[in-house]
N, C-alpha and C positions, 0 to 999 in steps of 0.2 A: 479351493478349500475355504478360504473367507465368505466367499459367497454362500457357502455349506453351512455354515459356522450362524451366518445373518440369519440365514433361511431357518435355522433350528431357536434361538436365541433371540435374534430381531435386536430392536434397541439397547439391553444388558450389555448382548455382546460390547456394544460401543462405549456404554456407561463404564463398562471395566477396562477398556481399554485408556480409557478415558483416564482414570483415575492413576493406571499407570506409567502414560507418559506424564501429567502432574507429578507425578512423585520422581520419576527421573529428571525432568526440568530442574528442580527444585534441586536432586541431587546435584544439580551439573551448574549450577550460581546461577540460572534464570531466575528473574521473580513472576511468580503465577498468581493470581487471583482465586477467588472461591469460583464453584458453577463451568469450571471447563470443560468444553465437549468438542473431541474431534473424533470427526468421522474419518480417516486418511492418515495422511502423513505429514509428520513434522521433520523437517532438513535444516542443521543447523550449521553453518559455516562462518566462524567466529573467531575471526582473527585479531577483534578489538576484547574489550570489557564483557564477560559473562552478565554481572549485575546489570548493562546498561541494556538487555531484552526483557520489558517490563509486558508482560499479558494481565489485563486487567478483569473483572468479574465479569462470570456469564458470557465470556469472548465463545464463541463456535465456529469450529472450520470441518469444511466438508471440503475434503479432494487435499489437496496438497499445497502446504503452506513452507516457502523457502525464505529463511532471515537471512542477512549476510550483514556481520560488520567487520569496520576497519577501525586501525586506528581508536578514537575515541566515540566513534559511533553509535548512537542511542537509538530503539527503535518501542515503540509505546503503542500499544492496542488498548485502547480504553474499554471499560465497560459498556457489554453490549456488543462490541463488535461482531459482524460476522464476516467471514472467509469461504469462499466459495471458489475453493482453487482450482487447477494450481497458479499460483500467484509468486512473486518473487518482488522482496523487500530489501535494500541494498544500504545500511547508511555508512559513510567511511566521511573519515578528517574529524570535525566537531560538530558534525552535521546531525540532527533529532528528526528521525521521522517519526508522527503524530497523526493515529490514526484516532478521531476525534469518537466519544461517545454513539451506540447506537447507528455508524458508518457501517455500510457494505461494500466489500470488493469481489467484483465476479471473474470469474478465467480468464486466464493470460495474462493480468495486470506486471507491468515491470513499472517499478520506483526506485528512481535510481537516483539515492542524494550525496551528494558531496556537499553539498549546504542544506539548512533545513529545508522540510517540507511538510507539513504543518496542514491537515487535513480537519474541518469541523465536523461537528455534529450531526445526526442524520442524512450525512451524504451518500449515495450511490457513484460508484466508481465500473464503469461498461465492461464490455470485454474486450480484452486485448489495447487497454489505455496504454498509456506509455507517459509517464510522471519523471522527465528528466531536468533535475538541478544543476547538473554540470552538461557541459561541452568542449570538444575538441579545439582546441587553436588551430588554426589552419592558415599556416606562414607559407607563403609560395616556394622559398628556398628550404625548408623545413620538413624532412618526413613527416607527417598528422601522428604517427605513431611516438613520436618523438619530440612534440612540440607542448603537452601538455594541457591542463585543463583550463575552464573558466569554471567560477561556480555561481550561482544568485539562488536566491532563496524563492519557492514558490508556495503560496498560500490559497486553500481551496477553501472556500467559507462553508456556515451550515447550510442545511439543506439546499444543496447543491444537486443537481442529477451531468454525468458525464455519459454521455452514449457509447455507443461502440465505437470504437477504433480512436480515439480522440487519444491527442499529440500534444502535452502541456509542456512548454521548454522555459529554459530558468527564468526565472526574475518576474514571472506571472502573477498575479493575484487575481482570483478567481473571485468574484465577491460573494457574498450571500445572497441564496436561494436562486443561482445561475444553472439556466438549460444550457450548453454544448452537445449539439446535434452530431451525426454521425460522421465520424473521417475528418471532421473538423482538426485542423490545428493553431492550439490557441498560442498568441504569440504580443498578448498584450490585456492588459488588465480589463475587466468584465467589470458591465454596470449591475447594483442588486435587482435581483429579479427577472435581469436579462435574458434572453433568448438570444443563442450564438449559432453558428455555421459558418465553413467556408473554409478555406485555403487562401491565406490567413482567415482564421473566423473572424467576424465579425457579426454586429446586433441587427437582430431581423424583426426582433420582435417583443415583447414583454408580458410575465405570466400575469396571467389574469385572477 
């Protein structure tokens, strides 16, 4: 039927849709921006603060965009953004996920923060990334299920590009205008302009 609905209608159909999940957000204590367009679906699982899901101007999602907070959990799509789901954004404790100005996320991404995570400007985020601020304890006498988290904060600069499958774990900072190659997992702070890969990634090389 939607694909009936496109084929007759095209763009409108979206623009209307558009305009009516803005207006339910909006009912529901999200804060929206002007210029919103989603192609798909919005999933909201909101166990913290309504007010602290801020979408900002001109934000666009195509396919399926999933927020999740806890606790006091903030989660910030700047202007510009675009979403190219499905995608799942997780903030819980006092933790602010920041999806920086003009930022793209493509399929599969999971961001999962129990501390900040703090993404800049112009960055591209690959597919099937994996953005985790917290981690398991893992106490030998201790079920892992039962042992509890760590959290560290992880920071992705502007114009950064993240390839496929890349693994950023807590306490990272990613610097400005850093390549991470494919399947990489980063597990320590990037030089600007860097070129990464590897298990652990590490610098191969520098853009030019």
């Amino acid at each position: 039927m939607n694909m009936m609905l496109e084929m007759l209608f095209g763009e409108a159909l979206w623009r209307i849709w558009s305009k009516l999940v803005v207006a339910m957000l909006r009912l529901y204590g999200v804060q929206v921006g002007n210029g919103f367009f989603i192609k798909g679906h919005l999933l909201l699982k909101l166990r913290g603060k309504r007010k602290n899901i801020i979408i900002g101007d001109n934000v666009s999602v195509f396919g399926e965009l999933d927020l999740r907070n806890r606790e006091n959990g903030t989660i910030i799509l700047c202007d510009s953004v675009v979403v190219d789901g499905p995608c799942r954004l997780v903030a819980a404790r006092e933790a602010v996920v920041e999806i920086g100005e003009g930022s793209a996320l493509t399929p599969y991404l999971l961001l999962n923060a129990g501390a900040d995570v703090r993404i800049g400007k112009g960055t591209i985020i690959g597919p099937r990334a994996s953005i985790n601020a917290s981690e398991h304890v893992f106490q030998r006498n201790t079920p892992v299920r039962q042992s509890g988290y760590e959290h560290k904060a992880i920071t992705i600069g502007n114009d950064c590009w993240l390839a496929a499958n890349v693994s950023v774990v807590k306490g990272v900072t990613i610097a400005d205008g850093s390549v991470v190659g494919a399947n990489a997992v980063v597990t320590k702070d990037t030089v600007p302009y860097s070129v990464n890969a590897g298990v652990p990634a590490r610098q191969i090389g520098e853009r030019r």
